[in-house]
C-alpha positions as CSV (number, residue, x, y, z in Angstrom):
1,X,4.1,74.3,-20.9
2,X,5.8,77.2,-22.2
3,X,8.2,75.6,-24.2
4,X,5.9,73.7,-25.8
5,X,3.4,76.8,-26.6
6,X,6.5,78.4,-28.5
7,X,7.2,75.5,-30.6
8,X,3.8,75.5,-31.1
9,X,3.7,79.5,-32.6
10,X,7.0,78.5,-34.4
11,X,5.1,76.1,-35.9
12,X,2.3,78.6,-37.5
13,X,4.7,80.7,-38.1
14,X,6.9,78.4,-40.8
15,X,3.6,77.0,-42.0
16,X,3.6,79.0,-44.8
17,X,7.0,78.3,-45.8
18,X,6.8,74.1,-45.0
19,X,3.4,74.0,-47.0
20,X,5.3,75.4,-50.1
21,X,8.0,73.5,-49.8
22,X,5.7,70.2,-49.7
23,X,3.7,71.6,-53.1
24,X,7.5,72.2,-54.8
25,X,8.5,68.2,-54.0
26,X,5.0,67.6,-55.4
27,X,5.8,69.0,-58.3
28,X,9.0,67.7,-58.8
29,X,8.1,64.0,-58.1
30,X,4.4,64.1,-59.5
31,X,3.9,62.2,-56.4
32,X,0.3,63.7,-54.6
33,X,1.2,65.1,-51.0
34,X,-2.2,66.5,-50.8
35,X,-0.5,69.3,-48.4
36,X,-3.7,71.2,-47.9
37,X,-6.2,68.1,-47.6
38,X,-8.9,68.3,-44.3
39,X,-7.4,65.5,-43.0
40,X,-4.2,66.9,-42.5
41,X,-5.7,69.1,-40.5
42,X,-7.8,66.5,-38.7
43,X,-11.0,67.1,-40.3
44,X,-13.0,63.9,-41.7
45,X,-16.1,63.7,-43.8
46,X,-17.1,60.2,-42.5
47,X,-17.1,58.8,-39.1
48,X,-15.1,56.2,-37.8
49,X,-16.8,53.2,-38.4
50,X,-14.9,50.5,-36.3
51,X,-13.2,49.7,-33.2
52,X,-11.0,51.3,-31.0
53,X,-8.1,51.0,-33.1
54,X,-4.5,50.2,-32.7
55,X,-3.2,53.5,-34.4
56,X,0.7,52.8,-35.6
57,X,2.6,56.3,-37.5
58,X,4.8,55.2,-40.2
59,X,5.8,58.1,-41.5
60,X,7.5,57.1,-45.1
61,X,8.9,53.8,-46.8
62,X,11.2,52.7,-44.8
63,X,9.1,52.8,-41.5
64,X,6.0,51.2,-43.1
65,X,8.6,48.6,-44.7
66,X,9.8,48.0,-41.1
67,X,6.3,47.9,-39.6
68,X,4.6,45.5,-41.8
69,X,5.3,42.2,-40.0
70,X,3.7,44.0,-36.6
71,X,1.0,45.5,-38.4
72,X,0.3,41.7,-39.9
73,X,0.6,40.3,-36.7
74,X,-2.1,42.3,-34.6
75,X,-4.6,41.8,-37.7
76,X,-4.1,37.9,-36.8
77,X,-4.5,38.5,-33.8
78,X,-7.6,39.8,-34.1
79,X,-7.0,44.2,-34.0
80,X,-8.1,46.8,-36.4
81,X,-5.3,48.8,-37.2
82,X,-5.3,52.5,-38.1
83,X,-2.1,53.3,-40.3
84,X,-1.1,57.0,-41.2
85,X,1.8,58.1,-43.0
86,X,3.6,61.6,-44.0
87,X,5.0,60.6,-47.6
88,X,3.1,59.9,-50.4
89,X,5.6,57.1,-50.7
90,X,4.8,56.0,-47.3
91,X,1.5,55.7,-48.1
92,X,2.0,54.1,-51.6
93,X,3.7,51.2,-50.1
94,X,1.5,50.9,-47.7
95,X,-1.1,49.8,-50.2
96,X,1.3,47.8,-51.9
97,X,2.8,45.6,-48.6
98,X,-1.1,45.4,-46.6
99,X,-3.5,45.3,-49.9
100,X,-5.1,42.6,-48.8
101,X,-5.3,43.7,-45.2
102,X,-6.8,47.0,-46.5
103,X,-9.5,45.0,-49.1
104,X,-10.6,43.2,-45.3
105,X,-10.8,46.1,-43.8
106,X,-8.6,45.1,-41.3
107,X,-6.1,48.0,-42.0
108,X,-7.2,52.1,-42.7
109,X,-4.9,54.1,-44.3
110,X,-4.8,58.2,-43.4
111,X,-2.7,61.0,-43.3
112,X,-1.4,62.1,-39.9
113,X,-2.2,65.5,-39.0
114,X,0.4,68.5,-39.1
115,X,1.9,68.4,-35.5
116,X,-0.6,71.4,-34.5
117,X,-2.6,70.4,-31.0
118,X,-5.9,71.2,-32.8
119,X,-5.3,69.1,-35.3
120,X,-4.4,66.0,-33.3
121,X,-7.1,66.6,-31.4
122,X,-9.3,66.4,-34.1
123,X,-8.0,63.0,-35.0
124,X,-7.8,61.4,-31.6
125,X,-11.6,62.6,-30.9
126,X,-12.3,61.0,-34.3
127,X,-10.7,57.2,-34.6
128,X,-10.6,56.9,-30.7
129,X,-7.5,54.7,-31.1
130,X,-6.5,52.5,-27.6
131,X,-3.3,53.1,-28.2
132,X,-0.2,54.8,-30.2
133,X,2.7,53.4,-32.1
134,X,5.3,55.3,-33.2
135,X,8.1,53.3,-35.5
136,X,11.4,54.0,-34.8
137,X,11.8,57.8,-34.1
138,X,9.1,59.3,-34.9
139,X,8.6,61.3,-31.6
140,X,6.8,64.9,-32.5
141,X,6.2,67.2,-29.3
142,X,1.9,68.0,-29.9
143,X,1.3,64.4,-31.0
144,X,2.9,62.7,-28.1
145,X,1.6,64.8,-25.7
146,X,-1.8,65.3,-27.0
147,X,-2.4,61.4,-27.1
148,X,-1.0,61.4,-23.9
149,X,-3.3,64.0,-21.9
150,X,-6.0,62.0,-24.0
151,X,-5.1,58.7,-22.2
152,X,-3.8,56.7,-25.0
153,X,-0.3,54.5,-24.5
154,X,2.3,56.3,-26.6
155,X,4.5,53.7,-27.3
156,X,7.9,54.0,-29.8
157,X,8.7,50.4,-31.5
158,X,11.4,49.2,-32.9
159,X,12.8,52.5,-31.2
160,X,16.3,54.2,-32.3
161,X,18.4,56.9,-31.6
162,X,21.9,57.4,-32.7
163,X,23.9,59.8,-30.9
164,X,24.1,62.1,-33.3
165,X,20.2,62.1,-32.2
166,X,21.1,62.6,-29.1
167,X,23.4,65.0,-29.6
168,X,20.5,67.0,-31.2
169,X,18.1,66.2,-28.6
170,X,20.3,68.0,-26.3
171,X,20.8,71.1,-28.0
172,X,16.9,71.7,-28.8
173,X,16.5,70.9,-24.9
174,X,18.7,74.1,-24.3
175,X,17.1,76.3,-26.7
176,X,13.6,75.1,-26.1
177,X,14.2,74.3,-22.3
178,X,13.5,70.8,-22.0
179,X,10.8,70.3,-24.9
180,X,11.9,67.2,-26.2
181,X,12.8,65.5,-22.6
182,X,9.9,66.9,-21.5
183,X,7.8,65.1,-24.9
184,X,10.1,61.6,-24.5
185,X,9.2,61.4,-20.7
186,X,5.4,61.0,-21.7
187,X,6.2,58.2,-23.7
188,X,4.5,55.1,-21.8
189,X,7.0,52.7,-23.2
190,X,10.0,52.4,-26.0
191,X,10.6,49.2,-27.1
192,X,14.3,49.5,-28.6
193,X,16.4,48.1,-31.0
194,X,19.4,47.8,-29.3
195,X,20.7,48.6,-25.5
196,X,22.9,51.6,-26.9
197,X,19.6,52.8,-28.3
198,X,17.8,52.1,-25.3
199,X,20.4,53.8,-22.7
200,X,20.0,56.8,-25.1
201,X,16.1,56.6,-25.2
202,X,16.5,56.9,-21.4
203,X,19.0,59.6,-21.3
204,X,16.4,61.2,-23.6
205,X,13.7,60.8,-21.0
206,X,12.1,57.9,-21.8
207,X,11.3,55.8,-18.6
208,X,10.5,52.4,-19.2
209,X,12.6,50.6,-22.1
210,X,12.5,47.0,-23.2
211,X,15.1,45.6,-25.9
212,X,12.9,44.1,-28.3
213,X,15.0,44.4,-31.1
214,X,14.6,45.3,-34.9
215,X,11.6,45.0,-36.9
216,X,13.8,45.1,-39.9
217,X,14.9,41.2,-39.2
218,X,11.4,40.1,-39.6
219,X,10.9,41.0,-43.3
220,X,8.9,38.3,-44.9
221,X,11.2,38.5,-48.1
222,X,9.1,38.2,-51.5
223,X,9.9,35.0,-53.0
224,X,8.0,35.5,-55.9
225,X,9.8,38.9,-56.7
226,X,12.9,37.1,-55.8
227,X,12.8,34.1,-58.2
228,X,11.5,36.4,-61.2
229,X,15.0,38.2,-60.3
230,X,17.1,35.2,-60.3
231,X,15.5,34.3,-63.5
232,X,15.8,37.6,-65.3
233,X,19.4,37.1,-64.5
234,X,20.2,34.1,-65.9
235,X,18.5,34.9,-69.0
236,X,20.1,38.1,-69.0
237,X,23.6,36.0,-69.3
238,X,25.6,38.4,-67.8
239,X,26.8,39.8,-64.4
240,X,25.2,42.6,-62.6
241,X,25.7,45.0,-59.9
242,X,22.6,46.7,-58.3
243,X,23.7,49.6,-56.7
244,X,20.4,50.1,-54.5
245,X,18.9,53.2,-52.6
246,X,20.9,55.8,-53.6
247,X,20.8,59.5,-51.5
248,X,21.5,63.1,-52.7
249,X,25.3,63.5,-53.8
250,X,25.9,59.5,-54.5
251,X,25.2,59.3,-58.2
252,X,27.6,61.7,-58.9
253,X,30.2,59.7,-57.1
254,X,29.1,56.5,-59.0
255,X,28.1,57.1,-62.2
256,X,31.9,58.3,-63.3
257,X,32.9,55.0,-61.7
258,X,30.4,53.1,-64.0
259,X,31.4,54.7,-66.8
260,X,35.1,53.6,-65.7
261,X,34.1,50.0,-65.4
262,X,32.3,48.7,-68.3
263,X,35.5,46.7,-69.6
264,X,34.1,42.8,-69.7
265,X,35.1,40.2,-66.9
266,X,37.3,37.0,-67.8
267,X,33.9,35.4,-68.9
268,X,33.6,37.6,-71.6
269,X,30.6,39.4,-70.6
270,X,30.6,43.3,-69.6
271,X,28.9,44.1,-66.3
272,X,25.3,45.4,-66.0
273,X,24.7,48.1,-63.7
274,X,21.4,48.6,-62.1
275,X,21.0,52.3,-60.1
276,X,18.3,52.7,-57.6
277,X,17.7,56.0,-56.5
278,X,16.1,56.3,-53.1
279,X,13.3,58.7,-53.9
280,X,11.1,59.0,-57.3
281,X,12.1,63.1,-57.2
282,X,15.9,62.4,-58.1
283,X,14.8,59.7,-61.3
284,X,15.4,62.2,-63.6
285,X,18.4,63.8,-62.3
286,X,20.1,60.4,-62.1
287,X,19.2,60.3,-65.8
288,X,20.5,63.5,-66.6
289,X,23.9,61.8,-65.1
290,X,24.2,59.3,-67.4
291,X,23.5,61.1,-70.6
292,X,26.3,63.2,-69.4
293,X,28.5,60.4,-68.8
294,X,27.4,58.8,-72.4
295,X,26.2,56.0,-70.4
296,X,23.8,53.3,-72.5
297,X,21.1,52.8,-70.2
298,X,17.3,52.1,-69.8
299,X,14.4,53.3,-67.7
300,X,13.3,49.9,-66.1
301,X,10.0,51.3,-66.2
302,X,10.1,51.3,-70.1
303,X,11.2,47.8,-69.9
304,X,9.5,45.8,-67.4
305,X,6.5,44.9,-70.1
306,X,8.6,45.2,-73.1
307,X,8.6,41.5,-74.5
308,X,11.8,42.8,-76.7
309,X,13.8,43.6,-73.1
310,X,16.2,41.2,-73.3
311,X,17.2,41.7,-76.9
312,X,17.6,45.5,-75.6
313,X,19.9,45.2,-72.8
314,X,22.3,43.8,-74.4
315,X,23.5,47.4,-75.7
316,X,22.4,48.9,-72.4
317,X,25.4,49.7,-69.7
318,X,22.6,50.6,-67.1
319,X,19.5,49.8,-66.1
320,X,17.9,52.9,-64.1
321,X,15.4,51.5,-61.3
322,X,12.7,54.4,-62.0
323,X,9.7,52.9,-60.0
324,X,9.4,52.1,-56.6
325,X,8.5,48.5,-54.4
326,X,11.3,46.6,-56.8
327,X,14.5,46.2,-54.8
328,X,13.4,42.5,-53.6
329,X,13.7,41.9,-57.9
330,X,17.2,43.8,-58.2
331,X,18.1,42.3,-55.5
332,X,17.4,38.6,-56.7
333,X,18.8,39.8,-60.2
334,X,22.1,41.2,-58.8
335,X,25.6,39.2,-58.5
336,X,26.6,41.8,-55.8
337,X,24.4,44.6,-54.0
338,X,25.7,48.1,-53.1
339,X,23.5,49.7,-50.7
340,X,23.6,53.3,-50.7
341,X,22.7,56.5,-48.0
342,X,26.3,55.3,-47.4
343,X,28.1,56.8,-49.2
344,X,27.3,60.4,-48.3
345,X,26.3,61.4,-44.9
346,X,22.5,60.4,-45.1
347,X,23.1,57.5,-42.2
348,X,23.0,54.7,-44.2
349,X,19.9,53.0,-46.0
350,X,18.2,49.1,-45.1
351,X,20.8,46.1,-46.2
352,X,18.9,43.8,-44.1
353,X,16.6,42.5,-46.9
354,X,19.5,42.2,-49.4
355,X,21.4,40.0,-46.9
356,X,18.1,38.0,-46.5
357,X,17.8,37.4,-49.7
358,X,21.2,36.0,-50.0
359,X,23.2,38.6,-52.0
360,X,26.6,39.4,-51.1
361,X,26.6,43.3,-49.7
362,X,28.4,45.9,-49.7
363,X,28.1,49.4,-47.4
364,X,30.0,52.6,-47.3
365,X,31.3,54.3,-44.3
366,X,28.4,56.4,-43.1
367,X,25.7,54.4,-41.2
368,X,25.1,55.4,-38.0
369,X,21.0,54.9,-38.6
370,X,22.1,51.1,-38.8
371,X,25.7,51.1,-36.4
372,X,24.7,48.2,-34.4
373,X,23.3,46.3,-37.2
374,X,26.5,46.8,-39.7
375,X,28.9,46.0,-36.5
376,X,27.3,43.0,-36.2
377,X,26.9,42.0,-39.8
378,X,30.6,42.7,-40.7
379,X,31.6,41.1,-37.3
380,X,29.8,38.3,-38.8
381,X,31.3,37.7,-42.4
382,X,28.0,38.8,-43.5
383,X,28.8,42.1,-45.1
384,X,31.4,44.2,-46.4
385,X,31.8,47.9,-46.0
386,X,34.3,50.0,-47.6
387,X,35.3,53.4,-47.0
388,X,34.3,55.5,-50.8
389,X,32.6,54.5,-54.0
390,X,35.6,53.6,-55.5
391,X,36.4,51.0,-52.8
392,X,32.5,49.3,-53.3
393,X,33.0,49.1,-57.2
394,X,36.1,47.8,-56.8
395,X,35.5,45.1,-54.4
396,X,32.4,44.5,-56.6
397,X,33.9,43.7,-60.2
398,X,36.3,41.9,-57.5
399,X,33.6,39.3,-56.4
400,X,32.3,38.7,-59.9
401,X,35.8,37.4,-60.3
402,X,35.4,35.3,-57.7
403,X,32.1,34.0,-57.2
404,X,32.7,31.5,-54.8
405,X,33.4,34.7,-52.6
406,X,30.8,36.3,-53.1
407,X,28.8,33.4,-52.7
408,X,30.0,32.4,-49.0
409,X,29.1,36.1,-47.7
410,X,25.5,36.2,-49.4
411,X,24.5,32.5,-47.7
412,X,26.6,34.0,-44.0
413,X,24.4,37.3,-44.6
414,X,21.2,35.0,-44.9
415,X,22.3,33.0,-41.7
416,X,22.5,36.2,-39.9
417,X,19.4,37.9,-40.4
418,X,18.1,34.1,-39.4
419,X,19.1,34.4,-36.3
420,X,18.4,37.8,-35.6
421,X,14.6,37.9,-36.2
422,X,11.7,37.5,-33.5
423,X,11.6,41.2,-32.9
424,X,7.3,41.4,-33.8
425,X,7.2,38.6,-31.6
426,X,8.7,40.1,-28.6
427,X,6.6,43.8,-29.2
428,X,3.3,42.1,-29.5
429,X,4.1,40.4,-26.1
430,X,5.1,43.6,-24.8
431,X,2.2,45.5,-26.2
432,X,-0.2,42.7,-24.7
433,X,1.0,43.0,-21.2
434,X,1.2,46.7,-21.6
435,X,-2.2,46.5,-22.3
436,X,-3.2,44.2,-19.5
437,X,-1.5,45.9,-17.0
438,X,-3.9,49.0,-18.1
439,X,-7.1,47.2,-17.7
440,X,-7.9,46.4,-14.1
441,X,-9.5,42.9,-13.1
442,X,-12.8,43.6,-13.5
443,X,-12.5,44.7,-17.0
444,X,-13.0,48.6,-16.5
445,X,-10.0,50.8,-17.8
446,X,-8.1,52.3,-15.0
């Protein structure tokens, strides 16, 4: 197809430019994107030693966060599964959430290959997989169709697409003619979040959609992390605010209001702030912040050994979350929970796990990745959002006023996510029959 051929060339022809970019956030995070390894490029030294696989993308944190529970669930049921990523991040909690899935060998760990045909060619001819899974939006043009022609299921779980999505979808159809209908029509199946994802998954092209619901419900919450929260905490002696997940553009907006707020609460005791920045690349500028605000704070990454901690927070206004895999912790340490990628326009970050963990949340107005999810929640009594930082501090120093508050929304949050979870359960089903339906009665494939 021609249209796909030209995003093809355009694709070569930014190469240059994307691999730089990918070696400049290496160097600014120290994280190891290994831009130029073979296997980006779909080359391996050693064959595929297993299986047919079941081959799920995940592309970064969030997604593998989100696909976990599935990922467990076809290792009990007996499937190898082949796991790629495009972060380093991605790939580092990957390791972290399926070690001991990996150490069985019941879960491989690669990088996806560039969206270059050769290259997913490479990779398909080399694992083999049965069939594709793609969490929640990741739909590239060359991977999807290449796996298609191949005659592997492409299948998008736990599917989303806001309408700003769609919005874009449309206008790269236009300029591309069609490329992106075109690449969403060859998906065998899209198992959606929502029906307003799934009637914009079909307006996309897709042509068979099931409402499964979201992965993110089924989070097996960390009650080890949790409890070692709740404890820090009560040593700790004093209130504390997490402000969690932070995008480009929000610590500006908060940091001033921290440095506004540190006046104690009736108890006596001032409030400790905990900041989270989304990604490892923006640790240092959120430090930068609070030396310019004069802010007393802490790298928890200095502290989380440090025997003497607890003497040492104390002086400490801030504690800055500098290491990733930890918000289940400052979530179980934290009074109130502020979750950010709100607060600019980023779409909004996951406040599903705080709310299952039984902290009180708070939002800010921009969260369209999560719209049905927050309309629901706040619908609920299980979550507050607010329309600036300002608002969220405010309402925060609020409920540690008034715990009893705060209290009743956390145990309504944890309620809700309660009811909202059997999501894996329903795409495994799915993804059985899908898989049944391809295999005909004899047992040969179609």
């Amino acid at each position: 197809m021609l249209a796909r051929w030209i995003y093809s060339l355009l694709l070569i022809m930014a190469a240059p430019l994307a691999l730089g970019l990918l070696m400049w956030r290496r160097r600014a995070s120290q994280d190891d994107w290994q831009a130029l390894a073979a296997e980006r490029f779909g080359f391996y030294s050693q064959p595929w030693d297993g299986a047919p696989p079941i081959w799920i993308h995940a592309v970064s944190v969030g997604e593998v966060r989100a696909a976990a529970p599935l990922i467990k669930a076809l290792v009990l049921k007996g499937d190898t599964v082949l796991l790629t990523h495009f972060t380093p991040t991605g790939r580092t909690e990957g390791q972290r959430l399926l070690a001991q899935e990996i150490h069985d060998g019941r879960v491989r760990q690669q990088w996806v290959p560039y969206d270059l045909a050769s290259a997913m060619c490479r990779f398909l001819n080399h694992f083999q997989p049965r069939l594709a899974l793609l969490v929640e939006r990741e739909v590239w043009p060359n991977l999807v169709h290449t796996t298609h022609m191949a005659g592997v299921p492409v299948v998008l779980v736990s599917a989303r697409l806001s309408e700003r999505s769609l919005t874009q979808a449309v206008w790269i159809n236009r300029l591309f003619g069609g490329l992106l209908h075109d690449t969403y029509g060859e998906l065998e199946l899209a198992l959606a979040q929502t029906p307003e994802d799934g009637q914009r998954l079909f307006d996309s092209g897709v042509s068979k959609i099931i409402i499964s619901g979201n992965l993110k419900f089924d989070i097996d919450v960390p009650l080890v992390a949790v409890e070692a929260g709740e404890h820090w905490r009560t040593r700790l002696n004093r209130p504390v605010i997490t402000i969690a997940s932070t995008r480009e553009g929000e610590d500006k907006l908060f940091v001033p209001l921290i440095a506004a707020n540190l006046k104690p609460m009736p108890a006596g005791e001032r409030p400790l702030y905990i900041l989270i920045p989304r990604h490892p690349q923006r640790f240092d500028d959120a430090a930068r912040l609070l030396d310019a605000h004069q802010l007393r704070y802490a790298r928890w990454s200095m502290l989380a050994d440090d025997p003497q901690s607890d003497e040492a927070l104390k002086k400490q206004d801030v504690v800055l979350g500098d290491t990733m895999g930890e918000l289940p912790f400052f979530y179980g340490v934290a009074d109130v929970a502020i979750v950010g990628g709100s607060f600019e326009n980023h779409g909004g970050q996951n406040f599903i796990e705080a709310c299952a963990i039984g902290t009180p949340v708070i939002v800010g107005p921009h969260t369209r990745n999560f719209a049905h999810a927050v309309q629901g929640a706040v619908a609920a009594g299980a979550l507050v959002q607010v329309k600036t930082a300002a608002q969220a501090i405010e309402r925060a120093l609020l409920w540690l006023e008034d715990p009893d508050s705060a209290t009743t929304v956390g145990l309504t949050g944890k309620a809700w996510v309660s009811d909202h979870v059997g999501a894996t359960k329903r795409i495994v089903q799915a993804l059985t029959e899908l898989e049944a339906v391809r295999v005909k009665p004899s047992g040969l494939a179609r």
